[in-house]
C-alpha positions in Angstrom: -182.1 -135.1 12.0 -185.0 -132.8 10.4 -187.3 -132.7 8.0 -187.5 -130.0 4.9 -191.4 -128.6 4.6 -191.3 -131.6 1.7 -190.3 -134.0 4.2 -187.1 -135.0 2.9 -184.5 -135.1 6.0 -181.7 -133.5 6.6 -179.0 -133.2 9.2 -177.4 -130.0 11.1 -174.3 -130.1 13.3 -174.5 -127.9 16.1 -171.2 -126.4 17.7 -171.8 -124.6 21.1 -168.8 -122.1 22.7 -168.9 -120.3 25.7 -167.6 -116.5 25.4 -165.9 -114.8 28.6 -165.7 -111.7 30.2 -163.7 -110.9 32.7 -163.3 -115.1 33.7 -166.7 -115.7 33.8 -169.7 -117.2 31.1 -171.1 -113.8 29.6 -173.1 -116.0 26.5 -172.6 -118.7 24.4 -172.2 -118.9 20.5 -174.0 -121.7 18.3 -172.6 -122.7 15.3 -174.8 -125.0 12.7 -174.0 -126.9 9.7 -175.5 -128.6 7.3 -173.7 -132.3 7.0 -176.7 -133.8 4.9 -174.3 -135.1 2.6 -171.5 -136.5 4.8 -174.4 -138.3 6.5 -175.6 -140.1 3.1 -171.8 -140.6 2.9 -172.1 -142.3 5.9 -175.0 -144.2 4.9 -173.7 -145.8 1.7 -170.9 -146.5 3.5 -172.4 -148.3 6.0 -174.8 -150.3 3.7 -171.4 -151.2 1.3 -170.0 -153.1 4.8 -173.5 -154.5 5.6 -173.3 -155.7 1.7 -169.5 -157.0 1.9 -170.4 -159.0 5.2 -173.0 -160.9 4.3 -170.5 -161.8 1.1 -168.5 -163.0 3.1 -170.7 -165.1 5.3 -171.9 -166.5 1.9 -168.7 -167.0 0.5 -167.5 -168.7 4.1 -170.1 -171.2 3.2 -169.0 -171.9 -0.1 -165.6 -172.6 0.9 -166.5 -174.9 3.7 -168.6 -177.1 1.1 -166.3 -177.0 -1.2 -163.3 -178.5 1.0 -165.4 -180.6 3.3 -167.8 -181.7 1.0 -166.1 -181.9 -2.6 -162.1 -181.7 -2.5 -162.2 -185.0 -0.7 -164.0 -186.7 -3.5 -161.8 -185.0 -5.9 -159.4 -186.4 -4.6 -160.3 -190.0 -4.4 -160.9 -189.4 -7.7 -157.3 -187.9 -9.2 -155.5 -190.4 -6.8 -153.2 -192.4 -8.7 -154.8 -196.3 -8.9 -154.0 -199.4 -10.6 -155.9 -200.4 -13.7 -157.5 -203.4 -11.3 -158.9 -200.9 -9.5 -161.3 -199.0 -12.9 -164.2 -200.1 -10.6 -163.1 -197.8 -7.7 -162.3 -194.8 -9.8 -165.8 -195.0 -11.1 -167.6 -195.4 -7.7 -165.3 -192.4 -6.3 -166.7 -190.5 -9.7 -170.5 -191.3 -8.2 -169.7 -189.7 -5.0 -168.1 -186.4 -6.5 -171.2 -186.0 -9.0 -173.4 -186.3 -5.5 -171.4 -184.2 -4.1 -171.6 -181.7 -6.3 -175.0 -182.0 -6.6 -175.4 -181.5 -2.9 -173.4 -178.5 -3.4 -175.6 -176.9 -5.6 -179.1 -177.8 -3.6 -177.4 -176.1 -0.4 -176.4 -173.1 -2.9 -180.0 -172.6 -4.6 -181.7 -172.8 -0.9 -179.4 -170.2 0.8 -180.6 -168.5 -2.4 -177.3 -167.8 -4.4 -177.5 -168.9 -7.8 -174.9 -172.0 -9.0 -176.0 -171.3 -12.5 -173.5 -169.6 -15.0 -175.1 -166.8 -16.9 -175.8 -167.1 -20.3 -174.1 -164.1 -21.4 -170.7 -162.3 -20.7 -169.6 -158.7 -21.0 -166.2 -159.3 -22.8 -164.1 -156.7 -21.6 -165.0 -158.1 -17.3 -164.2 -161.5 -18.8 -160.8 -160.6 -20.2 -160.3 -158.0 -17.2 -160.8 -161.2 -14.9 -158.1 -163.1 -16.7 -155.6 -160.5 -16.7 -155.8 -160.0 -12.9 -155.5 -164.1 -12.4 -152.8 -164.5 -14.3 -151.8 -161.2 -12.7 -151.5 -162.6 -9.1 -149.6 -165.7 -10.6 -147.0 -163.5 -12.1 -147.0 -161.7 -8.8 -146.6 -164.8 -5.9 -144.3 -166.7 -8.4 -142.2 -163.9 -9.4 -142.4 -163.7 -13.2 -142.6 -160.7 -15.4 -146.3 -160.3 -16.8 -147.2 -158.2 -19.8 -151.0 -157.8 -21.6 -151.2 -156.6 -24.9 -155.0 -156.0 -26.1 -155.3 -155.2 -29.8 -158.9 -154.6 -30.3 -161.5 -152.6 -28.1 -163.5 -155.1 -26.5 -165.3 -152.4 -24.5 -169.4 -152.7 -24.5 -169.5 -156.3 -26.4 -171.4 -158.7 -24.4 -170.7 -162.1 -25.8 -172.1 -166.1 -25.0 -170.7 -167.3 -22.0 -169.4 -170.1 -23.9 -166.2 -167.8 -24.3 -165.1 -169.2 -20.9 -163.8 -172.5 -21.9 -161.7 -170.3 -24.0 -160.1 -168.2 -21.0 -160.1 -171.2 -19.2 -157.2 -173.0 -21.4 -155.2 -170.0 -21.7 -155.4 -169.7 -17.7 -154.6 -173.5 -17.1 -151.9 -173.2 -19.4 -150.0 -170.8 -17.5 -150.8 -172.3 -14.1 -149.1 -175.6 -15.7 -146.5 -173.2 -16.8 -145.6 -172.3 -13.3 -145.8 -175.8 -12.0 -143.8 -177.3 -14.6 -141.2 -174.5 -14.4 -140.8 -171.0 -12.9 -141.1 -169.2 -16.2 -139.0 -166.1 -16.7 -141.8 -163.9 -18.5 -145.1 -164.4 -19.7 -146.7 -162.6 -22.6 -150.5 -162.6 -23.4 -151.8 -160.6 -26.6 -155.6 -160.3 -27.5 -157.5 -159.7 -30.1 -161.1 -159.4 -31.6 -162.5 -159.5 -35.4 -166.5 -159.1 -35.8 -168.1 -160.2 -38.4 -171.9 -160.0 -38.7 -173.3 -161.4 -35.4 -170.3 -163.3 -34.0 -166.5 -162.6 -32.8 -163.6 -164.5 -33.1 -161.6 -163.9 -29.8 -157.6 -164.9 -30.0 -155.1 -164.9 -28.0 -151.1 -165.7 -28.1 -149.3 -167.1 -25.3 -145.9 -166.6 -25.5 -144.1 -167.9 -21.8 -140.1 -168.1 -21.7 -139.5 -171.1 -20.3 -136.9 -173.2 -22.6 -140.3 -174.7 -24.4 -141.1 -176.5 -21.2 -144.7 -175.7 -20.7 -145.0 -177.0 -24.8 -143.2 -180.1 -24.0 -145.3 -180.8 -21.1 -148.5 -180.2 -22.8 -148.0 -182.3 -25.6 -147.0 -185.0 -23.6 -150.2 -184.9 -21.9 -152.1 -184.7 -25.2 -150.0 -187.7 -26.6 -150.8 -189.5 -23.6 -147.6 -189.9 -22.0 -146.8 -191.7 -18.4 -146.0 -187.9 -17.1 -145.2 -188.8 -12.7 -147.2 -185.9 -11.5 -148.3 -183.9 -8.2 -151.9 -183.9 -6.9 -151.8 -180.7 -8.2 -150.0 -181.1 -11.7 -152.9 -183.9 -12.2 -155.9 -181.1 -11.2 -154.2 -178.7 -13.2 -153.7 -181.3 -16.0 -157.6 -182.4 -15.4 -158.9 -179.2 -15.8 -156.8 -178.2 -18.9 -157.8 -181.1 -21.1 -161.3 -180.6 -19.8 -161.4 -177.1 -20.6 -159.8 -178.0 -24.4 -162.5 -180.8 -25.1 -165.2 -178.0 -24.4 -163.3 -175.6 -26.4 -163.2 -177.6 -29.1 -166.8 -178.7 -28.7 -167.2 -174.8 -29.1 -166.2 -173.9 -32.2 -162.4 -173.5 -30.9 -158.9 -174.5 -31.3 -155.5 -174.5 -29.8 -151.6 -175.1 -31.1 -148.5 -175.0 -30.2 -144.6 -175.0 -31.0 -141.8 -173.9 -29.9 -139.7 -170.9 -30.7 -136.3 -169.1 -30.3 -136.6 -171.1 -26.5 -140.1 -170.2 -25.7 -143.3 -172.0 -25.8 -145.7 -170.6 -28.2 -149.6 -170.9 -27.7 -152.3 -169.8 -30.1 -155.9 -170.8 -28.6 -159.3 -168.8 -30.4 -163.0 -169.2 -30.5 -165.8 -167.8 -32.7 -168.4 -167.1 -29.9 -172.1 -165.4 -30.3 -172.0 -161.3 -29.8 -175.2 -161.3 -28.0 -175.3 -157.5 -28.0 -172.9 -154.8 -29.0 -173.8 -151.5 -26.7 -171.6 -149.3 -28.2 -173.6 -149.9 -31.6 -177.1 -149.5 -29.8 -176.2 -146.3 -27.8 -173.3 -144.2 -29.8 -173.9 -141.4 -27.5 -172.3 -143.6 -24.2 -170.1 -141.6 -22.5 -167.9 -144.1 -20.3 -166.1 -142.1 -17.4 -163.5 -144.6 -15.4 -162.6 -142.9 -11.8 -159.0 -144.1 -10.3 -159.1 -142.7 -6.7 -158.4 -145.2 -3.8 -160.3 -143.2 -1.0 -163.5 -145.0 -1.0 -165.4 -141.8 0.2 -163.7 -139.3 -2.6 -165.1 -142.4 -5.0 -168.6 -142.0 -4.1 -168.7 -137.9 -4.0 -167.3 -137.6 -7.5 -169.1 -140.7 -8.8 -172.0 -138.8 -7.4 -170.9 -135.6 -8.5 -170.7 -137.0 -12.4 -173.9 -138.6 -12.1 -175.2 -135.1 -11.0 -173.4 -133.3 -14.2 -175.4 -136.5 -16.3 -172.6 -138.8 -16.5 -174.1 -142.7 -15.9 -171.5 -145.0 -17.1 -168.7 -145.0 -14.8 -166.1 -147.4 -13.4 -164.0 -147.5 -10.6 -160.4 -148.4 -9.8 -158.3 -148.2 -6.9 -154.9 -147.8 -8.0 -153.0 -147.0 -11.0 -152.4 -150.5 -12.0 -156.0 -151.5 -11.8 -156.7 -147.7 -14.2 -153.7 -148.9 -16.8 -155.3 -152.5 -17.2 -159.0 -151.0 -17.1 -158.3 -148.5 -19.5 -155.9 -150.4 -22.0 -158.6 -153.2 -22.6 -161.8 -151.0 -22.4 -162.6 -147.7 -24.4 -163.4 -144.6 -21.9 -163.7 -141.2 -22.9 -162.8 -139.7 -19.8 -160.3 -141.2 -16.8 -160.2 -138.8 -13.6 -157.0 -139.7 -12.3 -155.7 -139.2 -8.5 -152.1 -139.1 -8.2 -151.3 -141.2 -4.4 -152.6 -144.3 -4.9 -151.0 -148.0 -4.1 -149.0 -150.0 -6.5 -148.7 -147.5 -9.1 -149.0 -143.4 -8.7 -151.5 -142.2 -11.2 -148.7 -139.8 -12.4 -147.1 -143.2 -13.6 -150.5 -144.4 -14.6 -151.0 -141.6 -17.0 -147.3 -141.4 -18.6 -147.7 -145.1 -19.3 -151.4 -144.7 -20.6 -150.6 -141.5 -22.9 -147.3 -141.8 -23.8 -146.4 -145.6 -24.0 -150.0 -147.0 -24.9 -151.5 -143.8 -26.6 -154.7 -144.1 -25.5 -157.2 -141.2 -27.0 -159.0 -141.0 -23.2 -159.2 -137.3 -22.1 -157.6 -137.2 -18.8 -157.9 -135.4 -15.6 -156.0 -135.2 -12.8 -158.0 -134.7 -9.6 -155.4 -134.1 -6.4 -154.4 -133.0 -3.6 -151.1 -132.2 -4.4 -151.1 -129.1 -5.0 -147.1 -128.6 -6.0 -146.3 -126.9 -9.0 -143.6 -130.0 -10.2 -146.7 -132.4 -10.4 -148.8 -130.0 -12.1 -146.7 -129.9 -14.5 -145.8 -133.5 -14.8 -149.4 -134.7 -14.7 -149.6 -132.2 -18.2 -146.4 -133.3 -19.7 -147.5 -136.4 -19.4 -150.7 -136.3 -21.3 -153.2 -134.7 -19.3 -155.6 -132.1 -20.1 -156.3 -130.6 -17.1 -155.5 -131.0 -13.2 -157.8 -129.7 -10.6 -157.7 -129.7 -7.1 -159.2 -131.2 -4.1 -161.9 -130.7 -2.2 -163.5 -130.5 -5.5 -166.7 -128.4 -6.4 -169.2 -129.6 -8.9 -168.3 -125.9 -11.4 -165.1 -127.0 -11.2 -165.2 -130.5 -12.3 -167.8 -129.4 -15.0 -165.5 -126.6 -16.3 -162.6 -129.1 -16.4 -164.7 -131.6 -18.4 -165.6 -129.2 -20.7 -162.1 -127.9 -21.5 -160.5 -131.2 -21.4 -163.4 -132.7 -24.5 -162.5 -129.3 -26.2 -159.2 -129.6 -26.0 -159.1 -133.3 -27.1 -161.7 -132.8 -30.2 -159.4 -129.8 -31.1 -156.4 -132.7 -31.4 -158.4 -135.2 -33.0 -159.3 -132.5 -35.7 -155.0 -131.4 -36.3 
């Protein structure tokens, strides 16, 4: 390493080759270069796994309290028991609420917080769902679809919205117990009025009305013979429905054409809407799963004066991410897990219509996917390594291009 005459470091690799004449060592040839910036690569890199270990260390601990120190007294407490035995249930309550409460001690002296914040940025929260339910569609094999009506990009809400997510969640995890559902359909959507939203969403799950059945027989009260888990899942939907309607909130159901139907919405408190207070945001969402070709064009936008920007890995995670937030620009690599962003784009321009300029930033350099990726919707495909001109350039064409459309 070495210092600039301003003192800032920087590093120089130094490559030494012999040169022969006539078989022997006549000189040597030195080679430097400047690898400043893989070396802050490096760097970031390094403090990312320094950052990701100790959250796992913390979240080791978490787990350990949680199933030494609470699932045993939830248990005690959702195991079945006569009526003669009321007095029981109640002590086993005691120990759970001291249990918990020892939780939360151990959690505020290891210095992670246990509190919920007061506020929510809608579009994480519904993002969050999506991927839950997500993961259940995955492991129990069911067909999965998210329809979001209304741009809930840059509203940051009251967190009380999460006894709202929390019924439409428990619902489907009920669904999955009670019986394998064939498909699941979740639409969303948003209506502002003055300083609050009301949030909705349908749940429509193809399952012969089971899940509806079920539900209203544990809402009537009936003698349902459950699991352990049927009655934690049970527990924590009726919970989550006395604190949504406690919240302004509401949830029915019927059932339809074989299906059970579920409408649940809230009116919650828009705390603050950033797109109103700053109309010049310019949200950029980067799809690249190369963690090192994230952070030099993450870098390279913040350079060209770009500060909003998100990050996805594959094209699945860009196609959720930019279906249920606005961004005015996507770059888009094309080999990435799950779904290509070839795919990603089609499905984003063409299916979903999205109004996001897109860029396609490769390394396939083939003629046939340059070609695609601009069939498909995007404005402009450039080529890796990429320069910080040539990214610019691109930008510039691409919001040209797209005002030019918007105008016709």
């Amino acid at each position: 390493m070495n210092y600039h005459k301003d003192g800032t470091p920087y590093w120089i690799d130094i490559s030494i080759s012999p040169v022969f004449e006539q078989g022997e060592v006549s000189k040597f040839i030195a080679v430097e270069r400047d690898i400043t910036e893989r070396k802050h690569l490096e760097l970031a890199l390094a403090q990312d796994k320094a950052a990701a270990i100790s959250h796992g260390q913390q979240t080791e601990n978490l787990l350990y309290l949680s199933n030494h120190l609470i699932e045993r007294k939830c248990a005690d407490v959702l195991e079945k028991n006569d009526s003669d035995d009321v007095n029981q249930r109640v002590v086993n309550g005691c120990h759970l609420v001291r249990a918990i409460n020892n939780h939360t001690k151990q959690l505020s002296k290891d210095g992670i917080s246990s509190e919920l914040p007061s506020k929510r940025v809608l579009d994480e929260s519904l993002r969050a769902l999506v991927q839950h339910i997500s993961w259940l569609a995955t492991n129990d094999g069911f067909a999965f679809d998210h329809v979001n009506q209304s741009d809930t990009s840059e509203l940051v809400i009251s967190s009380d919205f999460d006894a709202l997510t929390c019924v439409v969640f428990n619902i489907v995890l009920l669904a999955t117990l009670q019986n394998r559902p064939e498909a699941i359909t979740l639409e969303s959507r948003c209506d502002i009025g003055g300083d609050e939203l009301k949030l909705a969403f349908e749940l429509v799950i193809d399952d012969e009305g089971h899940t509806a059945q079920f539900i209203q027989g544990l809402q009537s009260a009936s003698n349902i013979d459950q699991s352990t888990l049927h009655q934690s899942a049970s527990f924590a939907y009726s919970r989550a429905v006395h604190l949504l309607r406690e919240r302004n909130g509401y949830e029915v159901w019927n059932i339809s054409e074989g299906k059970s139907r579920f409408n649940v919405s809230q009116t919650v408190a828009v705390i603050e809407n950033l797109r109103a207070t700053d109309d010049n945001t310019f949200r950029v969402l980067i799809a690249e799963d190369n963690k090192v070709n994230t952070i030099v064009l993450t870098k390279l936008m913040k350079s060209l004066g770009y500060e909003s920007i998100d990050t996805v890995i594959n094209g699945e995670e860009a196609l959720e991410s930019a279906k249920s937030g606005y961004y005015d620009l996507i770059l888009m690599d094309n080999h990435m897990p799950k779904m290509s962003g070839l795919e990603a784009t089609k499905h984003l321009k063409q299916e979903h219509h999205i109004e996001s300029a897109i860029i396609a930033c490769t390394a396939d350099t083939t003629e046939e996917a340059t070609q695609a990726f601009l069939a498909y919707g995007a404005c402009e495909v450039i080529y890796k390594p990429i320069k910080k001109e040539q990214l610019s350039a691109a930008i510039q064409r691409s919001l040209n291009k797209d005002k030019t459309e918007k105008a016709s």
